[in-house]
C-alpha positions as CSV (number, residue, x, y, z in Angstrom):
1,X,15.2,121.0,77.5
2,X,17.7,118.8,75.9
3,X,19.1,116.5,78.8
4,X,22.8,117.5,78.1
5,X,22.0,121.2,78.1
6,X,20.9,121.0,82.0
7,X,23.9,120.0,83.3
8,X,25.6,122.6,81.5
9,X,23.8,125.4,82.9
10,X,24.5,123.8,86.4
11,X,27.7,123.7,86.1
12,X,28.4,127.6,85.0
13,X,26.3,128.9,87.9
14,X,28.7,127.0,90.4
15,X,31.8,128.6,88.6
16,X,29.8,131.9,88.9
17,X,30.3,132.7,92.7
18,X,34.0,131.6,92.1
19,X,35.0,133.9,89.9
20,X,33.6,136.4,92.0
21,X,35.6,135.3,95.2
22,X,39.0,135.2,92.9
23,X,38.3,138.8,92.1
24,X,38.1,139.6,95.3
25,X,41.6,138.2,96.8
26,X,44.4,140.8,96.8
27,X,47.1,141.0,94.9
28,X,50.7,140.1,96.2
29,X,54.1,142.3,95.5
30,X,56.7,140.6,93.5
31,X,59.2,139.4,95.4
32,X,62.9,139.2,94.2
33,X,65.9,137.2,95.3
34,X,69.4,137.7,94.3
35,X,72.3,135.7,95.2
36,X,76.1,135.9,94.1
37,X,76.7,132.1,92.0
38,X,79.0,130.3,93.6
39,X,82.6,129.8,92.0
40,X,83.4,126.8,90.0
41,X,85.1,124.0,92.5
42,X,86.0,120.7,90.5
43,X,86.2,118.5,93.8
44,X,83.6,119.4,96.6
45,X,84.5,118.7,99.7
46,X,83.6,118.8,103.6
47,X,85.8,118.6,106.4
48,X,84.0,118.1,110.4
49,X,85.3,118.0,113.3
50,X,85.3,114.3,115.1
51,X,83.4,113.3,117.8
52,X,84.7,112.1,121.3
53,X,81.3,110.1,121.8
54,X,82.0,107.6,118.8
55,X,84.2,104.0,119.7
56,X,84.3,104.0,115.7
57,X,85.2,107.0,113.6
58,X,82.9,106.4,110.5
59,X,80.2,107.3,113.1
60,X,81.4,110.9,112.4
61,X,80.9,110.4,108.7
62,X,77.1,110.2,109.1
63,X,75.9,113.8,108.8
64,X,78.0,114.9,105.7
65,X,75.7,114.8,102.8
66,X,75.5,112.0,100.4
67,X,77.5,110.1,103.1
68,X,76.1,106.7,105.2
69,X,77.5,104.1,107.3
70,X,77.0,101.0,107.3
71,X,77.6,98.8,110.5
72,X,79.3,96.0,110.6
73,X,79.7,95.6,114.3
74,X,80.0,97.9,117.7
75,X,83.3,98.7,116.0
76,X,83.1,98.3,112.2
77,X,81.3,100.9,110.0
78,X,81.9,101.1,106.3
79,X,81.6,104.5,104.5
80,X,79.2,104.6,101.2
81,X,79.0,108.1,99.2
82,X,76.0,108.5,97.3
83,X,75.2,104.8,97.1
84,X,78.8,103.3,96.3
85,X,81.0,101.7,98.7
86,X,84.1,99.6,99.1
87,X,86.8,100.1,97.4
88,X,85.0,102.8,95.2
89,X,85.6,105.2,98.3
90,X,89.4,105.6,98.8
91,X,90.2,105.7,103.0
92,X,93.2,107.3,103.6
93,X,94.0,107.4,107.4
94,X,97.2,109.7,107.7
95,X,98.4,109.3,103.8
96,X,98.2,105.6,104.6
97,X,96.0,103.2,102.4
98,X,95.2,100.7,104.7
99,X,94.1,96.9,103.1
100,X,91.6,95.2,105.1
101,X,92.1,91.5,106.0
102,X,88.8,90.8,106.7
103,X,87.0,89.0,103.4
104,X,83.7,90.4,105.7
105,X,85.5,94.2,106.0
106,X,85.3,93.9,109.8
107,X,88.2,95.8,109.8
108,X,87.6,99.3,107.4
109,X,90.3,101.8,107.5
110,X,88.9,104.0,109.6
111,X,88.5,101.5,112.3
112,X,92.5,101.8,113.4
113,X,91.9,105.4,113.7
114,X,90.9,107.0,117.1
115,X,88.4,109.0,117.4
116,X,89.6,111.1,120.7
117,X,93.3,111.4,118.4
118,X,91.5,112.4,114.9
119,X,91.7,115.9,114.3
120,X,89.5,116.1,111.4
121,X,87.6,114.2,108.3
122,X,87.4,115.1,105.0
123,X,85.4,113.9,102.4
124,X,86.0,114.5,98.7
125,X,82.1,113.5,96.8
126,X,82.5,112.1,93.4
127,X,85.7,111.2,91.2
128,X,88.8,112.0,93.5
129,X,92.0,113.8,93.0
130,X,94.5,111.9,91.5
131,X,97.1,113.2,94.5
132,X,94.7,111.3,96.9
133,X,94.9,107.8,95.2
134,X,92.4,108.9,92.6
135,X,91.6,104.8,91.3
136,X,88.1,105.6,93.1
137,X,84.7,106.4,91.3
138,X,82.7,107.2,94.9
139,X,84.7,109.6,96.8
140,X,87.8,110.1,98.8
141,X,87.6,109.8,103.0
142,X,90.6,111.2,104.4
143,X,91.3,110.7,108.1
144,X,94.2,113.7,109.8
145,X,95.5,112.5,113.3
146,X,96.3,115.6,115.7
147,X,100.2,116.4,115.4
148,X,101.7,117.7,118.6
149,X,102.2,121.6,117.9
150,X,105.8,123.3,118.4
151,X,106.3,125.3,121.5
152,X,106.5,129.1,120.3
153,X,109.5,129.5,123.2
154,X,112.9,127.9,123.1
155,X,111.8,126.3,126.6
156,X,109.8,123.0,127.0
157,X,106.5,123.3,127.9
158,X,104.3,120.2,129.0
159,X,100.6,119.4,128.2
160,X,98.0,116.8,128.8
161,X,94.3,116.4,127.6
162,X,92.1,113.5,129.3
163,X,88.9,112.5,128.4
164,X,86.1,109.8,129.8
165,X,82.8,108.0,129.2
166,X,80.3,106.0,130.1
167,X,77.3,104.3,128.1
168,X,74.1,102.9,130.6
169,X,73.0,100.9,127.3
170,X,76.2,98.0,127.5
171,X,77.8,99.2,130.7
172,X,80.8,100.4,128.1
173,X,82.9,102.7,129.0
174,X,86.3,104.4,127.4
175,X,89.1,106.5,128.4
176,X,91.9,108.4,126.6
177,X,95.0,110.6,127.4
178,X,97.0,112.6,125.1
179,X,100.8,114.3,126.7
180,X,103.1,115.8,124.6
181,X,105.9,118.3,125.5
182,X,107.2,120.8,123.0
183,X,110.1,123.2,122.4
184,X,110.4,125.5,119.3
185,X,112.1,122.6,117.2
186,X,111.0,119.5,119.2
187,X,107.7,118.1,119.5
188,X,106.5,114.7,121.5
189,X,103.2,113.4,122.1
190,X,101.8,110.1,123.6
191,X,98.5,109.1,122.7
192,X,95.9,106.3,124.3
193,X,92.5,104.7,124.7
194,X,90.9,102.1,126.0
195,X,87.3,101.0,125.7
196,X,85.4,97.8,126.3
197,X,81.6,96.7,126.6
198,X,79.3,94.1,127.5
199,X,76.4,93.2,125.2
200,X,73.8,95.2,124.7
201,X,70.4,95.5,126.9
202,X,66.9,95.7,126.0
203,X,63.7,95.1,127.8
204,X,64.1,91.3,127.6
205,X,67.6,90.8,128.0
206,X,70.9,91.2,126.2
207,X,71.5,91.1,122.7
208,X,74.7,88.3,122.1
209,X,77.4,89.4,120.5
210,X,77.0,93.3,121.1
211,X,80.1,93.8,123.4
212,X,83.9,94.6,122.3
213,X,87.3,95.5,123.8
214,X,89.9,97.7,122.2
215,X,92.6,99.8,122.9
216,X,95.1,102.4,120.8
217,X,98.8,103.4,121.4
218,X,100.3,106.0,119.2
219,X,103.5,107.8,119.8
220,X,104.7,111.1,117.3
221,X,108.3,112.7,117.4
222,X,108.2,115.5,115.4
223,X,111.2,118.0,114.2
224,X,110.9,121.2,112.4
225,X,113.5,121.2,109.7
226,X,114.8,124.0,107.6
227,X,111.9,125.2,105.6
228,X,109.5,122.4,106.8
229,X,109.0,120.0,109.4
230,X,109.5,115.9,109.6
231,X,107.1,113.3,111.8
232,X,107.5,109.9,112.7
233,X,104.4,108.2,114.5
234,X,104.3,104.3,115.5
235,X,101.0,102.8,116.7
236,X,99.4,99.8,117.9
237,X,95.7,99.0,117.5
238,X,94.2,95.7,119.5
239,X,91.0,94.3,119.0
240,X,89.4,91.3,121.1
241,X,86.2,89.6,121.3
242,X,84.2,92.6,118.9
243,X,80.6,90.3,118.1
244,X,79.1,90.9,115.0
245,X,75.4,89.6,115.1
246,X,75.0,90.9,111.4
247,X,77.1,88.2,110.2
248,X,77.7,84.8,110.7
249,X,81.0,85.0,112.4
250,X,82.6,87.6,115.1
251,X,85.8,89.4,115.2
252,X,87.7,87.7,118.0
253,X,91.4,89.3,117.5
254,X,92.4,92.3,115.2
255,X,96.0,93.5,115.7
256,X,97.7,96.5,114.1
257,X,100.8,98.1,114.3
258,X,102.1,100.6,111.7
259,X,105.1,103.2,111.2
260,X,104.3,106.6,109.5
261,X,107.4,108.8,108.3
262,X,106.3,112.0,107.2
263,X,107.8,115.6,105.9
264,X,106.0,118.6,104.4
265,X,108.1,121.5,103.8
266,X,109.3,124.0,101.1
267,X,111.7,123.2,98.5
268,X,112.4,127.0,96.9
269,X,109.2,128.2,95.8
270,X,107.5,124.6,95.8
271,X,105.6,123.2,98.5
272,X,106.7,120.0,99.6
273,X,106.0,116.5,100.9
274,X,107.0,112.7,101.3
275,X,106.0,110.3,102.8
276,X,106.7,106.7,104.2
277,X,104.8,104.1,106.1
278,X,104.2,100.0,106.9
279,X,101.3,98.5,108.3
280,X,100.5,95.0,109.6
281,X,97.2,93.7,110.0
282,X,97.0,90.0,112.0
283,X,93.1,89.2,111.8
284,X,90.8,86.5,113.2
285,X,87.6,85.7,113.3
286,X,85.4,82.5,114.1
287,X,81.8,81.4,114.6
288,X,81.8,79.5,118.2
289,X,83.7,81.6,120.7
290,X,81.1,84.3,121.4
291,X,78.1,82.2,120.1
292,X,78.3,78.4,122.5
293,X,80.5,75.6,122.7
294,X,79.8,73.9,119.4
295,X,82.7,73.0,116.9
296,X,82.4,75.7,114.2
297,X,84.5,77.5,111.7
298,X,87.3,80.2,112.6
299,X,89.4,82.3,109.8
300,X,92.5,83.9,110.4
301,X,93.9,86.7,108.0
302,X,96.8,88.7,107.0
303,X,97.5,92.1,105.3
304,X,100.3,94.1,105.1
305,X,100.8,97.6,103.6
306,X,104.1,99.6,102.7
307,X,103.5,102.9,100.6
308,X,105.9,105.4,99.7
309,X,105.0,109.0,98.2
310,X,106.4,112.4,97.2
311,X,104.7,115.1,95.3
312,X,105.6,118.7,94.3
313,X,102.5,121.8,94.4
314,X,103.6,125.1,92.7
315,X,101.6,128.5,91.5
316,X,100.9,128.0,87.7
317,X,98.7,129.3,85.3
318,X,96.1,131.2,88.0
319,X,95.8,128.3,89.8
320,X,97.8,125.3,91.6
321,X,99.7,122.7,89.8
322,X,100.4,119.4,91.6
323,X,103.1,116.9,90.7
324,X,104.0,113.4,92.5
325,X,104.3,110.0,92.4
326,X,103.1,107.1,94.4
327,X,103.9,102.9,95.1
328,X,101.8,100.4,97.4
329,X,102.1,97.2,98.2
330,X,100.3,94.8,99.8
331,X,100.6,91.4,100.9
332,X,97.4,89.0,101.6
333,X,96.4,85.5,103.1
334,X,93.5,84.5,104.4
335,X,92.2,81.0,105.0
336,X,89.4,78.9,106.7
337,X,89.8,76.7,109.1
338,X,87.2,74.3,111.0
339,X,87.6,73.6,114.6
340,X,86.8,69.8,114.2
341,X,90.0,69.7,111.3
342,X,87.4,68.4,108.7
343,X,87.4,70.8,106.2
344,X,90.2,73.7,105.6
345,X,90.9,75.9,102.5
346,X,92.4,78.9,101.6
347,X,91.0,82.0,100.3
348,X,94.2,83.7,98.7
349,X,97.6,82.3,99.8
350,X,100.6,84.9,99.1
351,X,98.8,87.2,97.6
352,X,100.0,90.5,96.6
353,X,99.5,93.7,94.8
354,X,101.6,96.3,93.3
355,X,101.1,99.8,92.5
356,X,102.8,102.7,91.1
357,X,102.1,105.8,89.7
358,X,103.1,108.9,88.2
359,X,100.2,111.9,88.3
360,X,100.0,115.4,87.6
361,X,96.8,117.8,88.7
362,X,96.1,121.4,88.2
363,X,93.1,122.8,90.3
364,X,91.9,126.7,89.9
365,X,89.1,128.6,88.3
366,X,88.9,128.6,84.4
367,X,86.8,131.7,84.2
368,X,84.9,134.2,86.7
369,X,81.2,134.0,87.0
């Protein structure tokens, strides 16, 4: 026998018995699946509720898809969408673009937002309205505060909400109130929390520069107006001693205080709103204080925001038509300094940035199906 004819023959009597056992397996019934499509939406988005458990609010962020964090300290996370970050994702805490005046971002928008106040996040994946800031390729992150609600009677009615916790891990611990009274055309709320922490415990020790302090003040007057109703919210945000082992230097001070005027209403048929607002950012941050006694390098920084806004939504053409326009401005310093006075520059010195524009958006369904 030829020697490449055996093989041959060897192989076709092991494929013999398998044919048989294929023959022998039963048949399955066809299965079918149906499922309505889903309508056309030109901006997907995802709104969660926030929660209490977090010191920073980003943490929330986490399990939306396409979202991360990154952390930049017990206190600092920055949002990436679907691998972009920075200023391709647009923050807007309470209609407010917020500048940071860290050159490190140890200070993200959402870090002068309270968890324990925020009554929701939404994010907005890919290119962003134009009614949201829409100068970001990423996505849009927008931060809502809780608004004291109007009392449905004519009398005013009181009401508090307190809430605690405590974390083994860095002996941390927080605590908030919120108290707000209400009438039917009056509305008053008082919000606060406090939370600080030591470093950070493991097997072997502490891990330096792990521990933080901070605390929030916000106050909210609000009035319902004919057809609508106006708010007016100051805050303070304070910041001491938050390490940053990641990075080379720690966040020693961040101060915030900020006014928000704001009134959504209807104007005829035409939904309403405007809004005003200033905040102040005074920023430090050094490499000695929480890291030992030797001469090293601190940086103080400045940023302040003022934003104005007004925009008009009416029904049109089967959908929603949305009409506004928008100015912020920011000014910036920031500068580095070292303790021994032997070498000191500035990063930007009066630096500012203006912006103003005019948009116009129309959201709906172009066809069924």
């Amino acid at each position: 026998m030829h020697p490449r004819i055996k093989p041959l023959i060897v192989a076709l009597a092991a494929f013999a018995p398998v044919q048989g056992m294929a023959a022998g397996i039963p048949t399955l019934d066809e299965i079918v699946v149906t499922a309505q499509r889903p309508g056309f939406s030109p901006f997907a988005t995802d709104t969660r509720p926030v929660s209490l458990g977090n010191q920073d609010l980003s943490a929330s962020l986490s399990v939306m898809p396409g979202a991360a964090v990154v952390r930049n300290g017990p206190l600092t996370g920055i949002v990436q969408v679907r691998g972009l970050g920075g200023d391709r994702v647009n923050v807007l805490v309470d209609g407010m673009k917020i500048t940071p005046a860290c050159p490190n971002h140890m200070d993200p928008p959402l870090h002068y937002a309270a968890p324990a106040d925020t009554e929701s996040l939404t994010l907005v994946a890919g290119a962003s309205p134009v009614s949201t800031g829409g100068d970001s390729l990423g996505a849009s992150v927008l931060a809502k505060s809780r608004l004291p609600a109007f009392n449905t009677e004519d009398d005013w009615k009181n009401t508090a909400r307190l809430h605690a916790g405590y974390s083994g891990a860095n002996d941390g611990w927080n605590m908030g109130a919120t108290i707000s009274g209400a009438s039917r055309d009056w509305a008053l709320a008082y919000s606060g929390n406090l939370a600080e922490a030591n470093d950070m415990r493991f097997r072997g020790g502490r891990v330096r520069d792990t521990g933080f302090a901070s605390s929030r003040h916000r106050i909210t007057l609000s009035r319902a107006t004919t057809g609508g109703w106006l708010d007016a919210s100051v805050g303070q945000h304070r910041t001491r001693d938050a390490g940053t082992p990641s990075l080379p230097m720690d966040m020693i001070k961040d101060d915030a205080d900020w006014i928000n005027l704001a009134w959504s209403g209807k104007v005829g048929d035409n939904g309403m709103k405007v809004r005003a607002y200033w905040h102040d950012i005074d920023h430090l941050m050094d490499n000695y204080s929480l890291r030992g006694p030797l001469a090293g390098m601190y940086a103080p920084a400045t940023s302040r925001d003022v934003g104005l806004s007004a925009s008009i939504d009416r029904s049109m053409a089967g959908g929603k038509a949305r009409f506004g326009a928008e100015w912020l401005g920011n000014e910036f310093n920031a500068s580095q300094w070292t303790s021994a006075g032997v070498f000191n520059s500035d990063i930007l010195r009066d630096g500012s940035r203006d912006r103003l524009g005019l948009f116009g958006e129309w959201e709906g369904a172009l066809a069924n199906g």
